[in-house]
Backbone as a ProteinNet text record, in pm:
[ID]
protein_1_A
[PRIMARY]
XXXXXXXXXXXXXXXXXXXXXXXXXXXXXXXXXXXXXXXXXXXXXXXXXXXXXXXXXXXXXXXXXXXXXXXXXXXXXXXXXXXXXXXXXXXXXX
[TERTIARY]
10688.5	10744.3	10638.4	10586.7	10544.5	10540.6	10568.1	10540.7	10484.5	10533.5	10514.4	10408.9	10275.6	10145.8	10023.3	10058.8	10018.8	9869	9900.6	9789.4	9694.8	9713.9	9641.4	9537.2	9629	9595.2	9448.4	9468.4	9394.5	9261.2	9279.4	9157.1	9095.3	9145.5	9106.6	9015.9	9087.7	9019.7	8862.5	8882.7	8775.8	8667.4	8709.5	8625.5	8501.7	8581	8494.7	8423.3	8487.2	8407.2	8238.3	8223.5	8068.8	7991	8095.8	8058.1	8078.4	8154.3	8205.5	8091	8001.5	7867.2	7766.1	7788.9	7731.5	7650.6	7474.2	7393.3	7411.6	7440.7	7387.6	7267.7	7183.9	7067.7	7105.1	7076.3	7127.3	6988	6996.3	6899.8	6952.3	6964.1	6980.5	6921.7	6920.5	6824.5	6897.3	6802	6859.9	6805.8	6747.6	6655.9	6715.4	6861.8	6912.4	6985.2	7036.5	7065.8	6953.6	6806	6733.2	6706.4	6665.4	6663	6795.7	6902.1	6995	6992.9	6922.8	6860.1	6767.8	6688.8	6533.5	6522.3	6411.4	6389.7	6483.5	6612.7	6722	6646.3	6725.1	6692.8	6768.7	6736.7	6820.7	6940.2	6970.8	7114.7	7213.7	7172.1	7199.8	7264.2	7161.8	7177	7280	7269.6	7363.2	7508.4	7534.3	7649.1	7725.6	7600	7673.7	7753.2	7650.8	7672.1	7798.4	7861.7	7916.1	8035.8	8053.1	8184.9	8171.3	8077.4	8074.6	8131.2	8121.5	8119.3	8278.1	8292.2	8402	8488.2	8594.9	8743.5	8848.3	8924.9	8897.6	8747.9	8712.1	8597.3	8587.1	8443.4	8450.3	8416.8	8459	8363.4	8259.5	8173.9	8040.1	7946.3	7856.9	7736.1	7621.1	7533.7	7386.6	7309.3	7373.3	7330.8	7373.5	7507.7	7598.8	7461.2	7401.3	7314.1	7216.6	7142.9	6927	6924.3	6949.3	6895.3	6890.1	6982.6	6984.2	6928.4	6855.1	6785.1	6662.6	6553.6	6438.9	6391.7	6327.8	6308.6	6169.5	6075.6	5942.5	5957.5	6011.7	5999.5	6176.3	6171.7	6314.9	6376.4	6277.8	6325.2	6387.8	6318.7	6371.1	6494.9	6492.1	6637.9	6719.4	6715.1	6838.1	6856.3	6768.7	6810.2	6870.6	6837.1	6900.4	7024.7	7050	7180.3	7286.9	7252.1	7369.8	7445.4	7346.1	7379.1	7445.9	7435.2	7471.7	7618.2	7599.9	7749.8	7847.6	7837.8	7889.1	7898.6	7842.7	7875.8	7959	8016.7	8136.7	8229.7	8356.8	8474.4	8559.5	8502.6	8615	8541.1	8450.5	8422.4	8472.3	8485.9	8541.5	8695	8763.3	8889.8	8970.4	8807.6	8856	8911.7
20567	20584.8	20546.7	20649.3	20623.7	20586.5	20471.6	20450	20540.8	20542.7	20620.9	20541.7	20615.4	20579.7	20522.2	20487.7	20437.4	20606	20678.3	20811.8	20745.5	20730.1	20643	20549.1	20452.5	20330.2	20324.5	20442.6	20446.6	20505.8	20624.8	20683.3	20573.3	20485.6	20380.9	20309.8	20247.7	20199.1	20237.8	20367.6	20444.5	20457.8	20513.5	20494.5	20396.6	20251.9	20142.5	20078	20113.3	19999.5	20055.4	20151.1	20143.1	20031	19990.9	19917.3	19742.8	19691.9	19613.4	19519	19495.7	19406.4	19458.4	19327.2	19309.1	19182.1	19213.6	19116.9	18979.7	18853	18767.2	18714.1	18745.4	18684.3	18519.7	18423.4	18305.6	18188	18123.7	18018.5	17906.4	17819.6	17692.5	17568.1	17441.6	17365.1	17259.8	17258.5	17108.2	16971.6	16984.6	16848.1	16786.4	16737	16617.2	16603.8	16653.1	16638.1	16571.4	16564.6	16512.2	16415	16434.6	16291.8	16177.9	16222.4	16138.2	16062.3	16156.8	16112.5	16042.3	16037.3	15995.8	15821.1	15860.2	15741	15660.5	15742.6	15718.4	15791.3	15707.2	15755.1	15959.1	15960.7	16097.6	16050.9	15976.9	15922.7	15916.4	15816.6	15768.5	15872.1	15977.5	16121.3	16162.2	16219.2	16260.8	16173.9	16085.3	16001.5	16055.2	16024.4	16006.5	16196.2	16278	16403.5	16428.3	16431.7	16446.3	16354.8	16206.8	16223.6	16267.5	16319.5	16336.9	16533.1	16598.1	16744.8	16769.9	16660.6	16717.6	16644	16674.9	16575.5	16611.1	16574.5	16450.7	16432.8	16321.5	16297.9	16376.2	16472.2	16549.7	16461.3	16472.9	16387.8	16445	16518.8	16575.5	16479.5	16439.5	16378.9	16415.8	16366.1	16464.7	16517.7	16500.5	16585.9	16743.9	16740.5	16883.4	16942	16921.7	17013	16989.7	16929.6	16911.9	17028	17122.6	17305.7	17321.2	17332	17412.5	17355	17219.4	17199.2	17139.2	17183.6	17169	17042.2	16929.6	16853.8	16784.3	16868.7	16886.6	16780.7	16781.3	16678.2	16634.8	16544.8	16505.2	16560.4	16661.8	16748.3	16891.6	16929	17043	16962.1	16885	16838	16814.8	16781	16771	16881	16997.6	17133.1	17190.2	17178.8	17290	17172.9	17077.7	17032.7	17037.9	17031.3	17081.1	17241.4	17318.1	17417.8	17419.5	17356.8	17393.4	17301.1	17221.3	17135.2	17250.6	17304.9	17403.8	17538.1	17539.8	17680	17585.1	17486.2	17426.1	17495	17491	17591.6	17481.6	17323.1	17244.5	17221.4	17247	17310.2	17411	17500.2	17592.6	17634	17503.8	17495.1	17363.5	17322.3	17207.5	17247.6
9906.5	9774.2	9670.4	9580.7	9499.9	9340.2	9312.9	9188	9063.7	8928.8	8822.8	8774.6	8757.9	8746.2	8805.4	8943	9079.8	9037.1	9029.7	9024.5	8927.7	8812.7	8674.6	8713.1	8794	8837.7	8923.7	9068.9	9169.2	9064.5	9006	8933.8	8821.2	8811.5	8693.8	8758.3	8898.6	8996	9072	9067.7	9110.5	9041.7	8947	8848.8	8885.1	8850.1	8815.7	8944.5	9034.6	9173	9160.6	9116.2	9094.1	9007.1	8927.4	8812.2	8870.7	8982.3	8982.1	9005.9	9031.8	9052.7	8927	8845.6	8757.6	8780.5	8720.4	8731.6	8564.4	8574.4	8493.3	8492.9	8369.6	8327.5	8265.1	8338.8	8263.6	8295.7	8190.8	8217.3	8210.7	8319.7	8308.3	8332.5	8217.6	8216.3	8262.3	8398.6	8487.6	8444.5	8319.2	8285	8262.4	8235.8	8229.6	8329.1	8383.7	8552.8	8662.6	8612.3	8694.7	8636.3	8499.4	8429.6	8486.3	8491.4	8519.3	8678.1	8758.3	8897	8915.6	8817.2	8842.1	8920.9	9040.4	9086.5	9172.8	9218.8	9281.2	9457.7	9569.8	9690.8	9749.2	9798.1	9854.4	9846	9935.7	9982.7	9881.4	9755.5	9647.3	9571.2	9554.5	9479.1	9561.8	9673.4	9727.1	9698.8	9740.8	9721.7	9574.1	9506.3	9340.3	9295.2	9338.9	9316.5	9374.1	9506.6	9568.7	9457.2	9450.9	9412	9266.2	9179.1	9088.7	9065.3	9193.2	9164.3	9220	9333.2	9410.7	9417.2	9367	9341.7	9449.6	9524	9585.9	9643.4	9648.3	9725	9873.1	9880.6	9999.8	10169.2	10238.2	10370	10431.3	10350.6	10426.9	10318	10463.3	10441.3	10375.6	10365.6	10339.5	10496	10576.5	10677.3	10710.9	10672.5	10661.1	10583.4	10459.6	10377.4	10419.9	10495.2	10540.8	10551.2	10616.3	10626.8	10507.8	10376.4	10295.9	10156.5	10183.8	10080	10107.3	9947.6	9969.4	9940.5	10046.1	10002	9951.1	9910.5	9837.1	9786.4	9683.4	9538.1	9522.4	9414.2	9395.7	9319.3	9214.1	9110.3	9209.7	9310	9363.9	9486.5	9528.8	9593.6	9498.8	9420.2	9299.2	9295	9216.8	9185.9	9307.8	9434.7	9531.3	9593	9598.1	9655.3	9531.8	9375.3	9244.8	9359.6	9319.5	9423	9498.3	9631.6	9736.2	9739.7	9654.7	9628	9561.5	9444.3	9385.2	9510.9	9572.6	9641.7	9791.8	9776.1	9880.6	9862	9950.7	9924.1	9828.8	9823.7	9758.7	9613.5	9602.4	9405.2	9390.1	9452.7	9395.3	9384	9423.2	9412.4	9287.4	9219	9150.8	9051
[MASK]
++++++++++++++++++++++++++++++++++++++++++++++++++++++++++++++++++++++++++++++++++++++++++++++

C-alpha cells in the first residue's frame, strides 16, 4: 500500500544521495588543550581526558588506545588521543 506522495519523497531522495557526503574545511586550534596538558605524564593526560570527555566515566585504559596514537611528542599524543576519545561510541552518546 502506497502512501500519497511516497513517489515525491523517493525522487527527492534520489536526487540527493549524490550529494549526501559533504567535505568540511575546518581548522582547529588545539593550543590550549595542550597548553592545559603541558608537562603532565601520558597516564595523567590520559586519566584527566577521559573523565573530562566521557560522562559517565569510561573503563578503558590507555592501553585500549597505544595502536592508535602517536606518541612522538606530547603535543601529538594529546592531539591524536582528543581524537580517538571523541571517535568512542560513549562521546558520541554524551
Amino acid at each position: 500500500m502506497a502512501l500519497v506522495g511516497d513517489d515525491k519523497k523517493e525522487e527527492f531522495e534520489s536526487k540527493n544521495r549524490n550529494n549526501a557526503i559533504r567535505k568540511i574545511k575546518a581548522d582547529v586550534n588545539l593550543n590550549p588543550l595542550i597548553a592545559l596538558f603541558k608537562d603532565r605524564s601520558y597516564e595523567v593526560i590520559f586519566e584527566q581526558m577521559n573523565a573530562y570527555l566521557l560522562q559517565p566515566e569510561s573503563k578503558m585504559d590507555l592501553s585500549d588506545f597505544k595502536t592508535f596514537i602517536i606518541h612522538n611528542n606530547q603535543e601529538d599524543f594529546i592531539k591524536t588521543l582528543a581524537l580517538r576519545l571523541m571517535s568512542v561510541p560513549e562521546y558520541q552518546l554524551c
